[in-house]
C-alpha positions in Angstrom: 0.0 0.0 0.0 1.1 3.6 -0.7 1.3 6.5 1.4 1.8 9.9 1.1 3.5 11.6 4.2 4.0 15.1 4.5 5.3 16.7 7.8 5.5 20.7 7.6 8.1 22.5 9.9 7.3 23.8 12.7 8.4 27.6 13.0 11.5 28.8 14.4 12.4 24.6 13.9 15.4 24.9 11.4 18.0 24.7 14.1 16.3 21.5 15.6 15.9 19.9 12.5 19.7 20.9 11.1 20.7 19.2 14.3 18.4 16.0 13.5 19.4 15.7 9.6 22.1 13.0 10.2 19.3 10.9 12.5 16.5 11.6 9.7 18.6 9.9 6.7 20.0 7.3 9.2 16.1 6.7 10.0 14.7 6.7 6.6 18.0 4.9 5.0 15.8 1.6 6.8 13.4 2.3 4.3 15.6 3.1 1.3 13.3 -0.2 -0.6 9.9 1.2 -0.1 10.6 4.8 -0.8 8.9 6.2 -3.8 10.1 9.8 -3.7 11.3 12.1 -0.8 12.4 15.5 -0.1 12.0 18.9 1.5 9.6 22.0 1.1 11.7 25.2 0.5 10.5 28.7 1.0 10.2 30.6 -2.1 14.2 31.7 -2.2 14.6 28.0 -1.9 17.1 28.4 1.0 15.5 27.2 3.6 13.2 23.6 4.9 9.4 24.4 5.4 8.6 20.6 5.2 9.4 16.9 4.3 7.7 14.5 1.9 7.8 10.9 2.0 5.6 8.8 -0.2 6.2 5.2 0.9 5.0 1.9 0.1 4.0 -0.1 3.8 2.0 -3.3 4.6 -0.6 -1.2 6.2 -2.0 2.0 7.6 -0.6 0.9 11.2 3.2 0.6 9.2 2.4 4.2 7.6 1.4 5.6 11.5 4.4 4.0 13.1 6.9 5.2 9.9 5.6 8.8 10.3 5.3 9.4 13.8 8.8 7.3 14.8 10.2 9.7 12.5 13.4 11.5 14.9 13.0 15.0 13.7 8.7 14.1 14.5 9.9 12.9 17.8 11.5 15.9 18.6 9.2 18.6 18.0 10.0 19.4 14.2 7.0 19.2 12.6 3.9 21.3 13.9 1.7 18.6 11.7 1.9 15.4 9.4 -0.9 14.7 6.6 -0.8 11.5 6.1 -3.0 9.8 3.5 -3.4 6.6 1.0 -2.1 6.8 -2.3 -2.0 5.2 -5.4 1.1 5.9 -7.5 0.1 6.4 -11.3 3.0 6.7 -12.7 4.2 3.3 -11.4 8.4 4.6 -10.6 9.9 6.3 -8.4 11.0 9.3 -8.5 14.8 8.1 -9.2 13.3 6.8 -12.6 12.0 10.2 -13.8 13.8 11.0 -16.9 14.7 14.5 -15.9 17.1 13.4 -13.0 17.0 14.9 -9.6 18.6 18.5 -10.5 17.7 21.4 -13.1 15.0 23.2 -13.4 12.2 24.4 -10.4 10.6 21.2 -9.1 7.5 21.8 -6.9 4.7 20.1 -4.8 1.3 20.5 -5.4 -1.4 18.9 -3.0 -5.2 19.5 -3.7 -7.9 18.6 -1.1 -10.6 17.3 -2.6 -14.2 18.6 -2.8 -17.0 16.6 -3.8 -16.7 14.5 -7.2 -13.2 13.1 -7.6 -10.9 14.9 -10.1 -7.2 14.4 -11.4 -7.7 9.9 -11.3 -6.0 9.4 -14.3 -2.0 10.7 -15.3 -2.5 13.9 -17.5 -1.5 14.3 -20.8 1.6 15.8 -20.8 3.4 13.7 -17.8 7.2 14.4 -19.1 7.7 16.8 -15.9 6.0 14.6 -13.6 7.9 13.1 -10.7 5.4 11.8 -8.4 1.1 12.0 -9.3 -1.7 10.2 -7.6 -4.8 10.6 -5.8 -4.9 10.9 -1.8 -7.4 8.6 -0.7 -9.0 7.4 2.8 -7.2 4.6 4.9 -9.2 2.1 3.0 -8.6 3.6 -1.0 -12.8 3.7 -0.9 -13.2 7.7 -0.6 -10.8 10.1 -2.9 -9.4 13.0 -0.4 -7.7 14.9 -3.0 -4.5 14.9 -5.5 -0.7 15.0 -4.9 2.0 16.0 -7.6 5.5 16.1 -7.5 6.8 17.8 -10.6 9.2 20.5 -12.7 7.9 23.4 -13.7 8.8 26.9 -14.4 7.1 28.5 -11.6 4.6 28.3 -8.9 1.5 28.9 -11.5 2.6 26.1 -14.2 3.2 23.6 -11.4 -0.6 24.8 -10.1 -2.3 24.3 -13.2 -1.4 20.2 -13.1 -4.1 19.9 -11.1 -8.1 20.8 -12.2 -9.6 24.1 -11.6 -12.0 24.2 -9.4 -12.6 21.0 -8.1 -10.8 21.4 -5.0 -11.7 23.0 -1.4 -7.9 24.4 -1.7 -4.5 23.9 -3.3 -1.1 24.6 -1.9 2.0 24.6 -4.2 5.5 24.1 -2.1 9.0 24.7 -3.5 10.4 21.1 -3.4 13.6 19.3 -4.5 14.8 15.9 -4.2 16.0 14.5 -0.8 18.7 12.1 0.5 21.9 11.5 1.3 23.9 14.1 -1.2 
């Protein structure tokens, strides 16, 4: 089963979590196999964390708990919150397999919560800048919860318009790039 896991800073954390980097990449080098992509949020001069994504692929919802609330820098008062979610990977690779490598270009994260009828279920057209895509669903996969993309684009606005207008209660686009050991 796949999960999406996205812990957002807490503020005034980047100390704490500089200190915890070398315990976070020890922690998630135990799950090197089931990591699909991973990485941190950047503010807009791309300088600085605001976040960490993980999408995983675990046994079970209990395996997806324990992987995101074990988490050291979680532990230790990092994060101020963690959505955590079902997903279904579209693309079927990881983001190590996306033909535009891990560097060049702006690469962003896009998560839409959902609002009534589900939207975004199938890969859109043009899916040679996408790095990550699929639905967020409930702990069982029966109820769609939204939309998550990782992807290049040139800016904020481009990386927004992967996901349909309108059909979501809100959309937040975060500066990303890829994470792990450098």
């Amino acid at each position: 089963m796949e999960f999406f896991c996205y812990h957002r800073d807490r503020p005034g954390s980047v100390p704490l979590r500089d200190e915890l980097l070398e315990a976070h990449w020890s922690y998630m080098d135990g799950y090197a196999k089931e990591l699909i992509a991973r990485g941190p949020t950047l503010t807009e001069d791309r300088e600085t964390p605001t976040g960490s994504v993980h999408v995983v692929d675990l046994p079970d919802a209990a395996a997806a708990r324990a992987f995101a609330f074990d988490e050291p820098g979680y532990q230790a008062g990092v994060y101020r919150d963690v959505l955590l979610r079902r997903w279904r990977n579209l693309l079927g690779r990881t983001m190590w397999d996306f033909p535009g490598g891990p560097t060049g270009g702006n690469r962003y994260l896009v998560i839409g919560l959902g609002s009534g009828q589900p939207a975004d279920l199938v890969v859109p057209s043009d899916r040679d800048e996408l790095i990550a895509y699929g639905p967020l669903l409930s702990d069982d996969a029966a109820t769609w919860l939204g939309t998550a993309a990782l992807l290049r684009a040139p800016d904020p606005g481009t990386a927004r318009a992967v996901l349909t207008a309108d059909r979501y209660a809100g959309v937040e686009v975060h500066d990303w790039q890829f994470g792990g050991r450098g």
